[in-house]
C-alpha positions as CSV (number, residue, x, y, z in Angstrom):
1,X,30.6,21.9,34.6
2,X,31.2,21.4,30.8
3,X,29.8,24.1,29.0
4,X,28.1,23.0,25.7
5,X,27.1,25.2,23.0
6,X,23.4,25.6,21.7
7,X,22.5,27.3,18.5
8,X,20.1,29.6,19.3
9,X,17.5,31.5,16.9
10,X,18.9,35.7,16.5
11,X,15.3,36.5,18.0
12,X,15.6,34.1,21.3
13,X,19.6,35.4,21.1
14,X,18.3,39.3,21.0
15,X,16.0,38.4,24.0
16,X,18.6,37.3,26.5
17,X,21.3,39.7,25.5
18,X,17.8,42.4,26.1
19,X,17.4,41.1,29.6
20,X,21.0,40.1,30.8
21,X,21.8,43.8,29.3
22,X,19.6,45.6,32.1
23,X,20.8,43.5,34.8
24,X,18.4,40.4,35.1
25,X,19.5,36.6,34.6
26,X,17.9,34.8,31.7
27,X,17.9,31.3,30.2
28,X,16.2,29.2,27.5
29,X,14.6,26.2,29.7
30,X,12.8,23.6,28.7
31,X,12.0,21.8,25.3
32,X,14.5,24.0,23.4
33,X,17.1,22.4,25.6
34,X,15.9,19.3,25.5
35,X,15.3,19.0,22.0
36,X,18.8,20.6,20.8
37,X,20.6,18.5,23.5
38,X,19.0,15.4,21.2
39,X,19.9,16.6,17.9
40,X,16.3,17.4,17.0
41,X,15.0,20.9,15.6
42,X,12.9,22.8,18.6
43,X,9.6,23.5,17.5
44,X,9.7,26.7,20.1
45,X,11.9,28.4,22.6
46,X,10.7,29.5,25.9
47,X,13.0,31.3,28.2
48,X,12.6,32.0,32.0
49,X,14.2,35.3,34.0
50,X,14.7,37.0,37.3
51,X,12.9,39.6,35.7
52,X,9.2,40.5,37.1
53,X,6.6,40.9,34.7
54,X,6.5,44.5,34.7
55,X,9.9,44.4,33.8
56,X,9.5,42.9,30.9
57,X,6.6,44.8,29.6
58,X,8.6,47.4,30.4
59,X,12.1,46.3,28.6
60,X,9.9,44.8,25.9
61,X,7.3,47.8,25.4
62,X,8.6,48.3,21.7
63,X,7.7,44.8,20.4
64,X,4.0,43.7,20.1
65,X,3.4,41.4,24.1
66,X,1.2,39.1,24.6
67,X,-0.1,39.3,28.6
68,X,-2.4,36.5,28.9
69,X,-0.1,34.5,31.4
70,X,1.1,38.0,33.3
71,X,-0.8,36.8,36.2
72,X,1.8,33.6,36.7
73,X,4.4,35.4,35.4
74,X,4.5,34.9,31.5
75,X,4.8,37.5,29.2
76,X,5.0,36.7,25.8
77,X,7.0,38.9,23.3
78,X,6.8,38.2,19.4
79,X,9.2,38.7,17.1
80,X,9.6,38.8,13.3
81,X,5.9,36.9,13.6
82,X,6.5,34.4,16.3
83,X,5.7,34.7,19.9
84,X,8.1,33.6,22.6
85,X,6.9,33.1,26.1
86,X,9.5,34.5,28.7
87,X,8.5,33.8,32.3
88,X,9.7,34.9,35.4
89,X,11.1,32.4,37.5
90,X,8.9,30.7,40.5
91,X,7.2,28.3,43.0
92,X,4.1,27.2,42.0
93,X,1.5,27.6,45.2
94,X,-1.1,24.5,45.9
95,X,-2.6,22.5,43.3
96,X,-6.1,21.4,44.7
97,X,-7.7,20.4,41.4
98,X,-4.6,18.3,40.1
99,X,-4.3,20.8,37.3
100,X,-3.7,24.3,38.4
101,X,-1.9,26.1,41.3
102,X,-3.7,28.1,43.6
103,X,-1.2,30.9,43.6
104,X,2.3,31.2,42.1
105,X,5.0,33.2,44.4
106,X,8.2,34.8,41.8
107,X,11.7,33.9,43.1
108,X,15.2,35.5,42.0
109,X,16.9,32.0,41.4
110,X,17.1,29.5,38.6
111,X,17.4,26.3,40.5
112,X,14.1,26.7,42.7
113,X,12.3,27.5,39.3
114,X,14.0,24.4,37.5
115,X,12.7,22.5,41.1
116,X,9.4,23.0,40.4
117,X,9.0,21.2,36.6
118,X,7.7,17.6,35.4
119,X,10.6,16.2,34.3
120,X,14.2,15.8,34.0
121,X,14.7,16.2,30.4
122,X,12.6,19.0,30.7
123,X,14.1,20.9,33.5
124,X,17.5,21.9,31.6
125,X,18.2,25.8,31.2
126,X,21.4,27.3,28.5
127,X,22.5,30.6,28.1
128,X,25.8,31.6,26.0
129,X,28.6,31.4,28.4
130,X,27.2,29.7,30.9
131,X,26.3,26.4,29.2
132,X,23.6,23.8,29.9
133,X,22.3,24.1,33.8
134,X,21.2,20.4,34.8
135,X,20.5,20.3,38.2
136,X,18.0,17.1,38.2
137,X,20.3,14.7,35.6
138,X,18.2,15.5,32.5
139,X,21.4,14.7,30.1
140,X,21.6,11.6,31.7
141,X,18.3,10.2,31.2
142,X,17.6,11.6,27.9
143,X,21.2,9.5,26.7
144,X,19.4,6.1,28.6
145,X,15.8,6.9,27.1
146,X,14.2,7.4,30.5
147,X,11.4,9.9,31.4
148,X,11.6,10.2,35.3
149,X,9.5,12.9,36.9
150,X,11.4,16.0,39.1
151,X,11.6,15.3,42.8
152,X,8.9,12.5,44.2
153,X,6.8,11.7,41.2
154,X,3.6,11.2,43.3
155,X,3.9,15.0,44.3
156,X,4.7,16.0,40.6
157,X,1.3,14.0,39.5
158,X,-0.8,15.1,42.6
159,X,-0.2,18.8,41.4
160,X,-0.8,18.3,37.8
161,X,-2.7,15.1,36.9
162,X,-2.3,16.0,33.1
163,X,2.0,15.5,33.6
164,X,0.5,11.8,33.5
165,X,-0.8,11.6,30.0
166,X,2.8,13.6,29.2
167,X,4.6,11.5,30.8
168,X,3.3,9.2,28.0
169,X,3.6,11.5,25.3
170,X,7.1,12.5,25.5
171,X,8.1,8.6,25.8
172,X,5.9,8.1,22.4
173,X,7.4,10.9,21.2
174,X,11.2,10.1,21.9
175,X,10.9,6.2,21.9
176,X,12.0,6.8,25.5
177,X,10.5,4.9,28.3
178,X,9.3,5.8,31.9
179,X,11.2,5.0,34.8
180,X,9.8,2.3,37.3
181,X,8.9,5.1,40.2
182,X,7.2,7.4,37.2
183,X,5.5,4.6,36.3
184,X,4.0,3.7,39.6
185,X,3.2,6.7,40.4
186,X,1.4,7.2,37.0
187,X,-0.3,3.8,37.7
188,X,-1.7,4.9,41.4
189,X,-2.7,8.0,40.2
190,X,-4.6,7.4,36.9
191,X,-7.8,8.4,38.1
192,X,-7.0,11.9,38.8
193,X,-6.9,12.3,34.9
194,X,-11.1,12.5,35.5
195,X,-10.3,16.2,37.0
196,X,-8.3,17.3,33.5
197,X,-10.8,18.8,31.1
198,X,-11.7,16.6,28.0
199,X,-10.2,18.9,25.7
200,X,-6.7,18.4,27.2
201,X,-6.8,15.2,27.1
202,X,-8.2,15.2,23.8
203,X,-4.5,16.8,22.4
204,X,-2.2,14.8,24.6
205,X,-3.9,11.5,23.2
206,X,-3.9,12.7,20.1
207,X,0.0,13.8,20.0
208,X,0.8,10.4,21.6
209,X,-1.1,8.7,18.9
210,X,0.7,10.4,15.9
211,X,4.0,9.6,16.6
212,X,5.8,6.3,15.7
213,X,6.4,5.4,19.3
214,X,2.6,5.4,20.3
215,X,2.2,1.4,19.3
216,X,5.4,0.6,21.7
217,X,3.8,3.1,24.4
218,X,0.5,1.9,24.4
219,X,1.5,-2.0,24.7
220,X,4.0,-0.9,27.6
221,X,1.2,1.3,29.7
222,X,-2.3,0.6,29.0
223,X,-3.0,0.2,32.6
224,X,-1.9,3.5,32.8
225,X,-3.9,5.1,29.9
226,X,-7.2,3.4,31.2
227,X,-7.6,6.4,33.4
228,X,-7.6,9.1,30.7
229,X,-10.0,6.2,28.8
230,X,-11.6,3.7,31.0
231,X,-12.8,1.5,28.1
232,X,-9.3,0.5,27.7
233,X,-9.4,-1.6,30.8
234,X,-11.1,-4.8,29.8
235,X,-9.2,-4.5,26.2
236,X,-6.2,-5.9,28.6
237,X,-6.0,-9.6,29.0
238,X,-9.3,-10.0,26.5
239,X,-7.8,-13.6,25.0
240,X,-8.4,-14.0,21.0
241,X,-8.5,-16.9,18.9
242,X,-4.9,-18.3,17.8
243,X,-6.2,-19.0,14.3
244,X,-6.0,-15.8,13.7
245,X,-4.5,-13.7,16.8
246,X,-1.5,-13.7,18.7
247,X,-2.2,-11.1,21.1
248,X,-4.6,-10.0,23.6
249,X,-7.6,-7.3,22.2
250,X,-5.3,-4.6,24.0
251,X,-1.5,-5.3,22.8
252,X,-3.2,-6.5,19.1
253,X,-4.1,-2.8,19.0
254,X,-1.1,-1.3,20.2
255,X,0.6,-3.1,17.2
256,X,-1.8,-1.8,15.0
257,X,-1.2,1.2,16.2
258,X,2.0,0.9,15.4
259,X,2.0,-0.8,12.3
260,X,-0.2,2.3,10.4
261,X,1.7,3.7,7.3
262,X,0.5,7.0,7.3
263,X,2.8,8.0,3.8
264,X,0.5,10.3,1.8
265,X,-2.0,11.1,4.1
266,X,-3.0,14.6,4.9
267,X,-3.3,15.9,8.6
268,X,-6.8,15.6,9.0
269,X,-6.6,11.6,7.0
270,X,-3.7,10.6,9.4
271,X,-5.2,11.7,12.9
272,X,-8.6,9.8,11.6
273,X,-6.7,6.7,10.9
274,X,-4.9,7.4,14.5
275,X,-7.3,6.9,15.9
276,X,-9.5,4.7,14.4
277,X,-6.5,2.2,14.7
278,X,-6.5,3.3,18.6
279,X,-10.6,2.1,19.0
280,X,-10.8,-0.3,16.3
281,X,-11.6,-3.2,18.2
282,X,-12.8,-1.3,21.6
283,X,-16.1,-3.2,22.0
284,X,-14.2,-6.7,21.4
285,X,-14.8,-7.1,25.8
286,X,-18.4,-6.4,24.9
287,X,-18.9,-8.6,22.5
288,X,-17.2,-12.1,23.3
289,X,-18.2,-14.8,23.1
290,X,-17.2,-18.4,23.3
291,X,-18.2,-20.8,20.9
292,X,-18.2,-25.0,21.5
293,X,-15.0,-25.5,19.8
294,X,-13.6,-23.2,23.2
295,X,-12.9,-19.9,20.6
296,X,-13.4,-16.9,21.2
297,X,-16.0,-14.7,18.9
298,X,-16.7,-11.2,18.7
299,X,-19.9,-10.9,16.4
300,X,-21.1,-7.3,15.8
301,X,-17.6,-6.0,17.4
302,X,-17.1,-3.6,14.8
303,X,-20.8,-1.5,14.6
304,X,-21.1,-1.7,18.7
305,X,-17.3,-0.7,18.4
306,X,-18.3,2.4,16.6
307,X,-21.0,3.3,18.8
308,X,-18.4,3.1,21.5
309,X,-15.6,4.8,19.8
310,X,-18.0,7.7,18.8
311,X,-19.2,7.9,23.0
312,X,-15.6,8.2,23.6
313,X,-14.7,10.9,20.9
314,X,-17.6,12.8,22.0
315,X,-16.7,12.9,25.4
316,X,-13.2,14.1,24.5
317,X,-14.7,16.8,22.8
318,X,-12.9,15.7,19.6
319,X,-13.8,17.3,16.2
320,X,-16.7,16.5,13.9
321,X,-14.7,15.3,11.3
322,X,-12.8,13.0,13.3
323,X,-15.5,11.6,14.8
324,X,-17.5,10.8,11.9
325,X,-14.3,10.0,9.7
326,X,-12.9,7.6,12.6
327,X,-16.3,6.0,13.4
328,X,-17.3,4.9,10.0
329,X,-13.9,3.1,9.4
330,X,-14.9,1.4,12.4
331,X,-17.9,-0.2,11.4
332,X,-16.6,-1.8,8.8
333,X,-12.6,-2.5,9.3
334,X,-13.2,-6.2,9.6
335,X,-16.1,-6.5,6.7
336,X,-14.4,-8.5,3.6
337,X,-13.7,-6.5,0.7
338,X,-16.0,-5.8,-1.8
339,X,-14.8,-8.9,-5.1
340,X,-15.6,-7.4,-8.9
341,X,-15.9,-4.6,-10.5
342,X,-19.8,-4.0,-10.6
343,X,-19.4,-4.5,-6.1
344,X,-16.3,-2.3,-6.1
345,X,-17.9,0.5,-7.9
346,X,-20.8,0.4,-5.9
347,X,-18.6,1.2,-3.1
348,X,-17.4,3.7,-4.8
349,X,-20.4,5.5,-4.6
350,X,-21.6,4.5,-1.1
351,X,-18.7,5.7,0.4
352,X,-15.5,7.5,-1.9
353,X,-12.2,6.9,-2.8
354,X,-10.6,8.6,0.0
355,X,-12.6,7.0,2.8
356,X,-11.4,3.4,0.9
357,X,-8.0,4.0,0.5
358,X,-8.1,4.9,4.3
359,X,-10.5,1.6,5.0
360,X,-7.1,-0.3,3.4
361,X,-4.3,1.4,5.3
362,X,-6.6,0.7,8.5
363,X,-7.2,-3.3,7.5
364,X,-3.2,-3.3,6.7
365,X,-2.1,-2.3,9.9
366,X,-4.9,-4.1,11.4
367,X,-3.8,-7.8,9.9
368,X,-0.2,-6.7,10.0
369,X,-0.9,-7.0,14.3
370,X,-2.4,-10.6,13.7
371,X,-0.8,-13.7,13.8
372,X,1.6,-14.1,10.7
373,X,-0.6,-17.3,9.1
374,X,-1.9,-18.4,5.7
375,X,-5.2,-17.2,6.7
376,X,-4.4,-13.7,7.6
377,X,-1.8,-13.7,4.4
378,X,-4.6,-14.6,2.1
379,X,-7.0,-11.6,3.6
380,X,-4.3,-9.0,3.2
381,X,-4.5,-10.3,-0.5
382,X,-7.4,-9.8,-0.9
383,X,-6.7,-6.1,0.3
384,X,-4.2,-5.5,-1.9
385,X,-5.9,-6.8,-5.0
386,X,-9.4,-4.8,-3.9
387,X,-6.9,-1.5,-3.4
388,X,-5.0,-2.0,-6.8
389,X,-8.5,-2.2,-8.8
390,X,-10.6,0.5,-6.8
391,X,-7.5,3.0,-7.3
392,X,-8.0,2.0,-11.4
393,X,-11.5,2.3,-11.4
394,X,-11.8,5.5,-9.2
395,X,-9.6,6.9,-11.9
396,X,-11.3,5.3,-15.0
397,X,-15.0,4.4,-13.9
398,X,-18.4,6.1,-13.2
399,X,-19.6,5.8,-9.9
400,X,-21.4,9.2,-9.2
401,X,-24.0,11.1,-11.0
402,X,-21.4,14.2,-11.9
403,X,-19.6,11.6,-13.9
404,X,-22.3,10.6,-16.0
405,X,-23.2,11.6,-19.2
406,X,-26.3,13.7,-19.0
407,X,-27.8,15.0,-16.2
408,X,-31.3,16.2,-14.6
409,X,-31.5,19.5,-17.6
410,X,-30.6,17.1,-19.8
411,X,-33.4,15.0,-18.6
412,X,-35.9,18.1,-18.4
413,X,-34.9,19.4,-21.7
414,X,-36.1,16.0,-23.2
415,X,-39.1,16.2,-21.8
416,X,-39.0,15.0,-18.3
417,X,-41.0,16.9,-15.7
418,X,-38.9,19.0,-12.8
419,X,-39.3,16.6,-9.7
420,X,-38.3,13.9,-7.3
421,X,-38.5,11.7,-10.8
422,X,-35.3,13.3,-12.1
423,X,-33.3,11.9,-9.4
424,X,-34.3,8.9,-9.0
425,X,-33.9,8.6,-13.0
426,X,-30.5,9.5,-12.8
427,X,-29.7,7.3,-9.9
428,X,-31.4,4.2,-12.0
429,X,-28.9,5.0,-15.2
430,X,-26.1,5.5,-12.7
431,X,-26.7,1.9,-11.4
432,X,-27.4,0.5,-15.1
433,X,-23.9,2.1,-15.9
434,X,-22.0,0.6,-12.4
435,X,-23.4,-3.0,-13.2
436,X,-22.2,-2.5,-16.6
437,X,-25.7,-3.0,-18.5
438,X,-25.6,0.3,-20.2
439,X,-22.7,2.5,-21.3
440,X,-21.9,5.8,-20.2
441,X,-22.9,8.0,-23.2
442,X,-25.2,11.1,-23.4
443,X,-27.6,9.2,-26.5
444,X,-27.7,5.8,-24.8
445,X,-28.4,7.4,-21.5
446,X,-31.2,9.4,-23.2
447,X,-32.7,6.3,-24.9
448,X,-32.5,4.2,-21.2
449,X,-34.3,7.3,-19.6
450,X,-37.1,7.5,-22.6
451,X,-37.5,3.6,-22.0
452,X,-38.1,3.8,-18.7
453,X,-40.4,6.6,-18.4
454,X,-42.6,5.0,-21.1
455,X,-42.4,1.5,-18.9
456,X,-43.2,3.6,-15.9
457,X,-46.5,5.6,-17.4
């Protein structure tokens, strides 16, 4: 076999020459492999071992263990800060929930631990010396782009229904794509994925959603996906009007999905628009209709679509910020844009720059998975000339009641009682200032204020 070199970390280095020093056989396995073998940097290295448990707590009882995972075998050592998880090797016993094995039996060998993982890019093991180990043809299908389960993939899903939503994941992940007997057996068992816990599925969705494959991924196994998210279902094959549309409901959002610039967003402002793109137009099903012309219409799509979206995110479990972030660029992604400066500002106020400047990268990647016509050309216009201003006049303009002139001890001091009137004062010279029939300075204010609580008395 052709030995290939790996570069390994000094820490996962120290680890193997610790446990191949008294006696034990010891490899990195896994994503490390996979990952190096593609040119990529690993994110972590795990490394499995002949070594029992006790063993290692006892070769490693210097260095701070974590022993969470002792019971199946893992023990996790950390070094200079970062934890690696070594585990000994082993058959995994029954899985009657589709998630978890009943028991797990430790075995001396490599090969019947390598037997016993998801899939062949994943079930590759290297140490110094010996090479890769590639039992299962892992270099092979990660050079044609083909995920392709270990074994028979039916058994590999029965065990762990979650390897479906992975199976996914990794193909977003490395623009690969499944095999046709992965994807079968993904397809027949899709409803297993009711038996994962939401919060599971909750992250696999979300680390297939913020990669750049997830638009190609989604398009290619919807079917598949409905399981984890049965709303996804009538999404497929929902027909749209070619005015403005040339895809179904489903594969229009897989390109929008895929056509989201997420370039200066933060985390938390990427995984919003991730997966408001993902829901955007989930209650279209719900809401056709077909009109005398023969066209489809969706009337109300977008706030039933954010009543829906928000049921879904709930049941995931998803944070609060997500939820409300993703939900409110929901209910208005297809709303036209605000036109003028007095509108624009008002906007401003209602809901802040950052939530509009996400509301445009949504609607961009939303008409950039419409039909390429004049119509669509001239609303993403209109986009772009409603970004370009409310970027100027979040920068320049008054649109909240920090940013104006005086404010309620101002009013006080000149005479205005302490109450309820105080704010509503300042919100009435906040909107004399947005509609641009009073200017934002502290005397003019004053005078406005005067005015109108003598009009009022």
């Amino acid at each position: 076999m052709r030995q290939e070199s790996i570069r390994l970390p000094r820490d996962a280095m120290w680890l193997l020459q610790t446990l191949h020093a008294a006696g034990h056989s010891a490899y990195v396995v896994g994503g490390g492999v996979r990952d190096s073998l593609l040119g990529r940097q690993p994110g972590d290295w795990d490394i499995c071992t002949s070594a029992r448990p006790d063993q290692m707590k006892m070769l490693f009882a210097d260095q701070q263990l974590i022993l969470t995972g002792e019971r199946h075998g893992t023990v996790g050592v950390v070094l200079h800060g970062k934890p690696y998880e070594i585990t000994t090797y082993r058959l995994d016993g029954a899985y009657l929930d589709h998630r978890h094995p009943e028991n797990v039996r430790f075995v001396s060998e490599l090969a019947a631990d390598l037997a016993r993982r998801d899939f062949t890019i994943n079930a590759m093991a290297y140490a110094p010396g010996e090479g890769v180990i590639d039992l299962y043809g892992g270099r092979k299908d990660l050079n044609a782009g083909i995920i392709r389960c270990v074994g028979e993939p039916s058994a590999r899903f029965a065990e762990d229904a979650l390897r479906i939503l992975r199976a996914l994941r990794f193909a977003a992940r490395l623009e690969f794509t499944l095999d046709e007997q992965t994807a079968a057996a993904a397809l027949s068992a899709r409803d297993t994925l009711q038996s994962v816990s939401a919060e599971r599925i909750y992250a696999e969705l979300d680390g297939l959603l913020s990669v750049p494959g997830a638009g190609h991924v989604l398009a290619q196994y919807g079917q598949i996906l409905a399981g984890a998210v049965p709303e996804v279902g009538p999404c497929i094959g929902c027909t749209q009007p070619g005015r403005w549309h040339c895809y179904d409901v489903w594969n229009h959002t897989a390109a929008a999905v895929g056509a989201l610039d997420l370039r200066g967003q933060d985390t938390r402002g990427a995984r919003i628009l991730c997966w408001a793109a993902f829901l955007h137009d989930i209650a279209k099903p719900l809401c056709r209709s077909v009109g005398p012309d023969g066209a489809a219409h969706f009337k109300g799509h977008n706030q039933r679509g954010a009543v829906v979206a928000r049921t879904i995110l709930r049941r995931l479990k998803a944070p609060g910020y997500l939820i409300e972030g993703a939900t409110g660029l929901i209910a208005i992604h297809d709303a036209p844009v605000p036109v003028g400066d007095v509108a624009i500002l008002k906007c401003l106020n209602r809901y802040g720059a950052i939530f509009l400047r996400r509301l445009c990268t949504l609607k961009y990647a939303d008409l950039d998975a419409h039909a390429c016509t004049p119509d669509v050309a001239a609303r993403r216009q209109d986009v772009e000339v409603f970004e370009k201003r409310m970027s100027e006049l979040a920068r320049t303009g008054c649109y909240t009641m920090r940013q104006l002139a005086v404010n309620g001890a101002d009013l006080m001091e000149a005479g205005m009682p302490a109450g309820p009137k105080v704010g509503q004062m300042l919100h009435a010279l906040l909107t004399a200032v947005m509609e641009g029939r009073l200017s934002n300075e502290r005397n003019a204010l004053l005078a406005e204020a005067e005015r109108l609580a003598h009009r009022s008395e």
